[in-house]
C-alpha positions in Angstrom: 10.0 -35.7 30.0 6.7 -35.4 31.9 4.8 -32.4 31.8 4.3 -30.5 35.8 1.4 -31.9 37.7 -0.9 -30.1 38.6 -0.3 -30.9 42.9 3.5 -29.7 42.4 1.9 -26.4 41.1 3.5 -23.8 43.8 1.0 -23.0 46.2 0.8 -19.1 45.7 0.0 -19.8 42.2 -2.7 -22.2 43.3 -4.2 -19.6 45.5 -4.1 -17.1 43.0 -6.1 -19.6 40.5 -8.7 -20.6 43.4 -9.3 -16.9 44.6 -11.2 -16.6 40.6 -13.5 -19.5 42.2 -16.7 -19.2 43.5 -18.0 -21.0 46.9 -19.6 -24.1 44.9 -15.7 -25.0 44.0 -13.9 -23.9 46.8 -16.5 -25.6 49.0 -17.2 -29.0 47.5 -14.9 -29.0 44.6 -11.0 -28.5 44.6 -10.3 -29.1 48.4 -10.9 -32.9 47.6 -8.7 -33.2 44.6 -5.5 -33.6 46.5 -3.5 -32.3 49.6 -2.0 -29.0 47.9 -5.2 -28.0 46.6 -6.8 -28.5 50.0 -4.5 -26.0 51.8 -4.5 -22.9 48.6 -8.2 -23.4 48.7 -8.4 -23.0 52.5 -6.1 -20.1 52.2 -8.4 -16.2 53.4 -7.3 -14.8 49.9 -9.4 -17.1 48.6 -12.1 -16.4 50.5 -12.7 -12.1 50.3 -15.2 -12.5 48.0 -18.4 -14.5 49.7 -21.4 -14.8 47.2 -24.1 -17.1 47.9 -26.5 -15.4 45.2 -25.9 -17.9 42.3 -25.9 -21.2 44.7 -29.1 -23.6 44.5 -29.1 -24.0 48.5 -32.2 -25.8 48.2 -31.9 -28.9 50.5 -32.0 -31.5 47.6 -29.8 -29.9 45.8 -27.0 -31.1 44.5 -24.9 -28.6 45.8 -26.6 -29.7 49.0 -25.8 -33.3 48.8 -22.5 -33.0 47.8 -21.8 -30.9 51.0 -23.5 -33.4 52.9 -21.1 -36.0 51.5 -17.9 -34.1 51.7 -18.3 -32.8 55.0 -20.2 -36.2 56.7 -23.1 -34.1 57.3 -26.8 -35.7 58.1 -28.4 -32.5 57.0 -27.7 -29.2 54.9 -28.1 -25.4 56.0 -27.4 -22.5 54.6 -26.1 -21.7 58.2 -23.7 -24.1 58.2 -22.3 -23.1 54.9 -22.1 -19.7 55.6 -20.2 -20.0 58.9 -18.2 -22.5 57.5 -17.0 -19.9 54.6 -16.5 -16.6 57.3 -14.3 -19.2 59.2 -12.2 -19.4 56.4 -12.1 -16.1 55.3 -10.4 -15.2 58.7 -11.4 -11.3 58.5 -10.4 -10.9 55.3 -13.7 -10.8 53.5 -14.3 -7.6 51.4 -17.4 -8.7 49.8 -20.6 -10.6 51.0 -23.7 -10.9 49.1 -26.2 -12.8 50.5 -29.3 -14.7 48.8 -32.5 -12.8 47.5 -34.1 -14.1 50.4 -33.6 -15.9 53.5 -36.2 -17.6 55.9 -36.2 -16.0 59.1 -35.4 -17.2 61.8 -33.1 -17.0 64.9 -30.1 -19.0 63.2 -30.6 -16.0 60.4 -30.3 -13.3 63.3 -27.5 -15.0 64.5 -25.6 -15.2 61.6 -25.9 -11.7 60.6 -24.5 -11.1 64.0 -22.0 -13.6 62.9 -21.3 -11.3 60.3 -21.1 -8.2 61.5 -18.7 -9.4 64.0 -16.0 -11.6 61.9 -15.9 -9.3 58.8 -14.7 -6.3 59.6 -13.4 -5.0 56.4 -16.7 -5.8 54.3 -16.4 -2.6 51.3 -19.5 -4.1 49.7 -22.5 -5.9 51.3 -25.7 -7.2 49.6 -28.8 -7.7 52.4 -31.8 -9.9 51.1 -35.6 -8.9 52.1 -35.6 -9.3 55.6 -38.8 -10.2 57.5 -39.7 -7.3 60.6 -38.0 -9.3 62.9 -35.0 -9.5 61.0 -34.2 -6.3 59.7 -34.8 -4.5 63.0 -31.1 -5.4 63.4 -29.8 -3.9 60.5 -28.8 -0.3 62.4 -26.8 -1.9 64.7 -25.0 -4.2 62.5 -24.3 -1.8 60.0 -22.6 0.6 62.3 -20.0 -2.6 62.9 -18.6 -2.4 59.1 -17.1 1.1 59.1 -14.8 0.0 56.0 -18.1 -0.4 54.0 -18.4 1.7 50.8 -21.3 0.1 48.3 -25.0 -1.3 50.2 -27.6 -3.1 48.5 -30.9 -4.1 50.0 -33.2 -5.9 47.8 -35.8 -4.4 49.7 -36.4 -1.6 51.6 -36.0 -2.6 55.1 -38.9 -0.9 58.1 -35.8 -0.3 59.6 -34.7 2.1 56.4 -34.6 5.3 58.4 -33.0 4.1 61.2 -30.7 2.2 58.7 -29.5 5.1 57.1 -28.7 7.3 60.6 -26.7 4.2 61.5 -24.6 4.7 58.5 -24.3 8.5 58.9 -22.7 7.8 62.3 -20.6 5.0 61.6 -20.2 4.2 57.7 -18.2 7.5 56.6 -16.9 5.6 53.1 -20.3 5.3 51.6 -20.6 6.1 48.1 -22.9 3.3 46.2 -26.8 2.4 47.3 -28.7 0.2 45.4 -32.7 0.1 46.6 -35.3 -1.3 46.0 -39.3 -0.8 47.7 -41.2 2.4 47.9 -40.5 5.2 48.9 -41.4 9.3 50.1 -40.5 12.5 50.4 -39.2 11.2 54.0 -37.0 8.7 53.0 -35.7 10.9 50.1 -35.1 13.4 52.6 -33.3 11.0 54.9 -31.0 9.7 52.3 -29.8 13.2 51.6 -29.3 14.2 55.1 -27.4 11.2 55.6 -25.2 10.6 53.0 -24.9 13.7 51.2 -21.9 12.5 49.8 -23.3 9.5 47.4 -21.8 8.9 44.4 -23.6 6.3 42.7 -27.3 5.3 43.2 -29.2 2.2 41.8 -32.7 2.0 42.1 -34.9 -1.0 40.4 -38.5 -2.4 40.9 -39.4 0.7 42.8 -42.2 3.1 43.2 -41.0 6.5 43.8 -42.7 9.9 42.9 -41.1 12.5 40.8 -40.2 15.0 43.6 -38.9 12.4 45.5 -36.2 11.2 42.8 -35.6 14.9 42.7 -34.8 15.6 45.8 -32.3 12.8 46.5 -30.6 14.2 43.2 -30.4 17.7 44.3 -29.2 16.7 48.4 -27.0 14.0 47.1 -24.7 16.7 45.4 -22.0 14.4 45.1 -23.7 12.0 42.7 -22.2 11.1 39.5 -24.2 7.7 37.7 -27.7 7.3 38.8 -29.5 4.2 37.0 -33.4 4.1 37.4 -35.1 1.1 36.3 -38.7 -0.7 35.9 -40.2 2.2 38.6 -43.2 3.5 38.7 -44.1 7.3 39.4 -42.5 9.0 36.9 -42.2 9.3 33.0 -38.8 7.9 31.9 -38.0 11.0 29.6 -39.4 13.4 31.9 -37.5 16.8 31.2 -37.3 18.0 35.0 -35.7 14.3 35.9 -33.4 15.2 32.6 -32.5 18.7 33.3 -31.5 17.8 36.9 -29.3 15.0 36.0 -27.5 17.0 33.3 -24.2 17.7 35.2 -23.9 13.8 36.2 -21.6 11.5 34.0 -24.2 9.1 33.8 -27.9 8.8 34.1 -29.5 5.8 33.1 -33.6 6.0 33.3 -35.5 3.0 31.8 -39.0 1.0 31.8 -40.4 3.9 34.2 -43.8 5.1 34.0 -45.9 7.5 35.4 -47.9 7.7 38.4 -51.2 7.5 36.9 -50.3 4.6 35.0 -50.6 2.6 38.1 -54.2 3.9 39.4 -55.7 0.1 37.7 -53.9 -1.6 40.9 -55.8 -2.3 43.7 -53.1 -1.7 46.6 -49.2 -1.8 46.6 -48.9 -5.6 46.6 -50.5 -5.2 43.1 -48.1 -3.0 41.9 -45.0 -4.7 43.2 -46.3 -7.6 41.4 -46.9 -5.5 38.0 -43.3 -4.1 38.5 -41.6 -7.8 39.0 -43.9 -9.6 36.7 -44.2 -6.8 33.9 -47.6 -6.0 32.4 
């Protein structure tokens, strides 16, 4: 007696088994093995998780060309694949996490309208570094995901303060940032004001003074992890930093150094490049 095959596999099994997938297979892999797999892998349960940050969507890659095959397409965009996966998702997308970085562009603008518009249940969203042009649209976009409960922006955005009032106003589930840039006493101020109800705040490859970590910690007085890394402005072990994260169930604080080990840079593109590249 034969064993089952994997086609006559019941189809809610099959989309529980794709839904583990990420985009590369559900995109260009399993929809061409066979009809059944083609209609669980269409299915929106598969699709609530959208991550593009691990894909090579470099145009000769070979991601790229086997979407050009698949899909009987003369060129490859990141566009097209990323209208092509919200279509699929039908609304149900929970999680979107788009590349590092994006070139700009109006077909970028447009898709984060795209975006903003067909996910409306997004809990966690990852922005890249946005040119000026770009992230000028963040506040209104934000205010569309009002389900939205975790924000990463790999860089801080010119738009930050007008970001962040924008989510006061229309993101009341907030409770995870993750930042990176510089930032002041303004901005720290800011993020108090408007989400004084954070719970857990990442912050990486930035350059922040000590008062300005401390007074996100003391407006934020709902915080309970806070992970510091590879900053610059502070001392890692710096006993007013550690006294004020006492009550907190976690504080992580690594690779930061003080302020004055950063006066041999000539300007703050030198010291974004000392942070990323290491000295």
């Amino acid at each position: 007696m034969g064993g089952r095959r994997w086609e006559d596999v019941p189809m809610d099994c099959l989309v529980f088994i794709f839904s583990k997938l990420g985009l590369e297979d559900l995109t260009v892999g399993v929809p061409f093995v066979c009809k059944s797999w083609n209609g669980a892998a269409k299915d929106p349960l598969c699709w609530r998780t959208l991550d593009f940050q691990n894909l090579n969507l470099a145009a000769d890659s070979r991601f790229a060309e086997k979407f050009k095959r698949e899909f009987h397409a003369q060129s490859f965009s990141f566009s097209s694949l990323f209208r092509l996966a919200i279509a699929r998702s039908h609304g149900s997308a929970t999680k979107l996490f788009l590349p590092p970085s994006l070139s700009s562009g109006e077909n970028l603008q447009q898709d984060l309208i795209w975006a903003s518009t067909r996910c409306p249940r997004l809990k966690e969203l990852s922005l890249p570094t946005l040119h000026r042009r770009d992230d000028e649209h963040i506040p209104k976009l934000i205010t569309q995901w009002k389900e939205l409960e975790e924000l990463e922006m790999k860089w801080k955005p010119v738009s930050f303060l007008e970001t962040l009032e924008a989510m006061k106003l229309g993101c009341p589930n907030i409770a995870e940032l993750r930042l990176s840039g510089f930032f002041n006493v303004r901005d720290a101020d800011a993020i108090a004001k408007c989400l004084p109800k954070l719970q857990r705040l990442k912050m990486t490859g930035s350059f922040l003074r000590k008062e300005v970590l401390l007074r996100i910690m003391e407006g934020c007085r709902e915080l309970q992890a806070v992970h510091i890394s590879s900053c610059r402005g502070f001392e890692e072990d710096d006993d007013e930093v550690l006294k004020k994260a006492k009550g907190m169930k976690r504080f992580h604080c690594v690779g930061c150094r003080a302020e004055q080990d950063c006066g041999l840079y000539g300007g703050y593109s030198e010291l974004f490049l000392s942070m990323i590249i290491g000295y």
